[in-house]
Structure formats: structure tokens, C-alpha cells
C-alpha positions in Angstrom: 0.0 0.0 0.0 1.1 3.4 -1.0 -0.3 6.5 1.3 0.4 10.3 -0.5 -0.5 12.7 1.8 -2.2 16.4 1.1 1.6 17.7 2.1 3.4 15.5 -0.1 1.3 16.2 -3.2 2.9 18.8 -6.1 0.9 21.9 -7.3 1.9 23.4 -10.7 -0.3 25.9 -13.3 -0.9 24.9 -16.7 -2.1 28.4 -17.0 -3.5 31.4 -14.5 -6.4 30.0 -14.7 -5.8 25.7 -14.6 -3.6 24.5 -11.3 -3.2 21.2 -11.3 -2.0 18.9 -7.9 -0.2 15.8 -8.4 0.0 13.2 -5.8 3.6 11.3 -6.6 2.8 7.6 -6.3 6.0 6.7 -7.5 4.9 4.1 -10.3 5.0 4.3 -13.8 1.8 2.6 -15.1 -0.6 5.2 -12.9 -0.6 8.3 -11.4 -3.1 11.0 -10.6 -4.2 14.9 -10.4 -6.9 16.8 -9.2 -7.0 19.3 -11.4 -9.1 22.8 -11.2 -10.4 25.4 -14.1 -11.2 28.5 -12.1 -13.8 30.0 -15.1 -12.0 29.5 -18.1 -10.8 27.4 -21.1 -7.8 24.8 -21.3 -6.1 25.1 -22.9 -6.9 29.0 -23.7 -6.9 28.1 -27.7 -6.5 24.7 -30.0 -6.6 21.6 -28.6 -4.7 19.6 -26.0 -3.5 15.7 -26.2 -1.8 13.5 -24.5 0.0 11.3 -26.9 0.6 8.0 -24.3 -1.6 8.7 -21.1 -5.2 7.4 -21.1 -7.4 9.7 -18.9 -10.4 8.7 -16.9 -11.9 12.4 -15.2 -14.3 12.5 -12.6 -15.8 15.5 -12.3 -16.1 16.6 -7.8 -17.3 20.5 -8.3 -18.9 22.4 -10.6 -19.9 22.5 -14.4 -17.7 21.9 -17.4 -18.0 21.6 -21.3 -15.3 19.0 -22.8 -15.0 19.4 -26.4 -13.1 16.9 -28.7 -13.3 16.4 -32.4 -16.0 14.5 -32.3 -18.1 15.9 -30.1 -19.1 17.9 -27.1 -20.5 17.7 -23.8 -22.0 19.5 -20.3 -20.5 17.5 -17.4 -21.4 18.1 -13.9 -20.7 17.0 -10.6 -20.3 12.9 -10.2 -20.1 12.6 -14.2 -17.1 10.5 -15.9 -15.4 11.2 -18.3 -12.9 9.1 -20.6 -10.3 10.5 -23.1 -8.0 7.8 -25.2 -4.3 8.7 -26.0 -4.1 11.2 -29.1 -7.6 12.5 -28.6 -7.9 16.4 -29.0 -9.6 17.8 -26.6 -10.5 21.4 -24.4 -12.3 21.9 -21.1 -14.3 25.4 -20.6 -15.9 25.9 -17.3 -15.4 26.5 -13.5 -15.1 22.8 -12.0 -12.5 20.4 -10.2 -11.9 17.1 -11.5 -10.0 13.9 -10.2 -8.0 12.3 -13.0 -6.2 9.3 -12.8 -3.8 8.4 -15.6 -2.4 5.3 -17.5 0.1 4.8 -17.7 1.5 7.7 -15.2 1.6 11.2 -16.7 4.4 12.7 -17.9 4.9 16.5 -19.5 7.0 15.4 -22.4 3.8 13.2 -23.6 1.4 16.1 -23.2 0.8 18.6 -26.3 -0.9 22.0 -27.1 -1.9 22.4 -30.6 -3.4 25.3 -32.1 -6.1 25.5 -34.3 -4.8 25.0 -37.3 -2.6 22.2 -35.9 -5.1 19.7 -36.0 
């Protein structure tokens, strides 16, 4: 059993307005973030996608719009949400969200691509 306390865990901002903590469980097939968009869109313009990492979100506060190319959709409070490696996607709301990752996240996997990008 691994135990990552509140203390322990890493904070970092995507952007003013997206501050993601990260709980380090020290193992390289998962990992996860609770991850909070204070009003806004993430990222700001384009699309983001991680290349590797599958995501499963869970959405604890709040309202938020997650857009892919395929299609688009209101999440609330208690929804789930999953996103398969290379899928472009935004978020646009005010919200919190638990999202494990699989295998663990990593920056160097994670893109921003802007609109024409795609």
C-alpha cells in the first residue's frame, strides 16, 4: 500500500487560470491529479493531447463543457469522463476534477496544438 498525503502532493499551473495537484505515487503505469479550471478554457486556444496517457476524469465540483473532435458535452458534478491517448480535446468551465492516468503522466507526452494544428 502506497499513502500520498495532502503535504506530499505537487501543485503546478498549466495556465492562471488551470492549477493542477499531483500526488507522486512513484509508479510508472498510474498516477493521478486533481485538477481545477477557475472559469476558463484549457487550454486557452487549440486543442490539447496527450499522446501516451489514457485519462479517466471524474468530475467533484462544478460544471464543465469538454470538447473533442468528435463531439461535445455539459459534465457536472459525479459525471465521468474518458479520453483515449491522441484524442484532442478542451475543457471550458469553472469545476474540479480527479483524473487518474495510465500509464502515469508525464509532460514530455502532453501537447498544445493550435487550431490550425489539428
Amino acid at each position: 500500500m502506497k499513502i500520498v498525503r495532502k503535504g506530499q502532493s505537487k501543485e503546478f499551473k498549466n495556465s492562471k487560470t488551470c492549477i493542477a495537484t499531483e500526488y507522486p505515487l512513484g509508479d510508472k503505469d498510474i498516477n493521478i491529479a486533481v485538477i481545477r479550471i477557475l472559469n476558463d478554457r484549457y487550454p486557452q486556444k487549440g486543442w490539447a493531447v496527450n499522446e501516451i496517457c489514457k485519462e479517466v476524469v471524474y468530475i467533484t465540483k462544478g460544471s464543465a463543457k469538454l470538447v473533442t473532435k468528435k463531439r461535445s458535452v455539459q459534465l457536472e458534478s459525479g459525471d465521468v469522463a474518458f479520453l483515449e491517448p491522441n484524442e484532442k480535446y478542451y475543457w471550458q468551465g469553472d469545476f474540479e476534477m480527479i483524473v487518474p492516468y495510465s500509464p502515469a503522466w508525464y509532460p514530455e507526452q502532453h501537447k498544445q496544438i493550435d487550431e490550425f494544428g489539428c
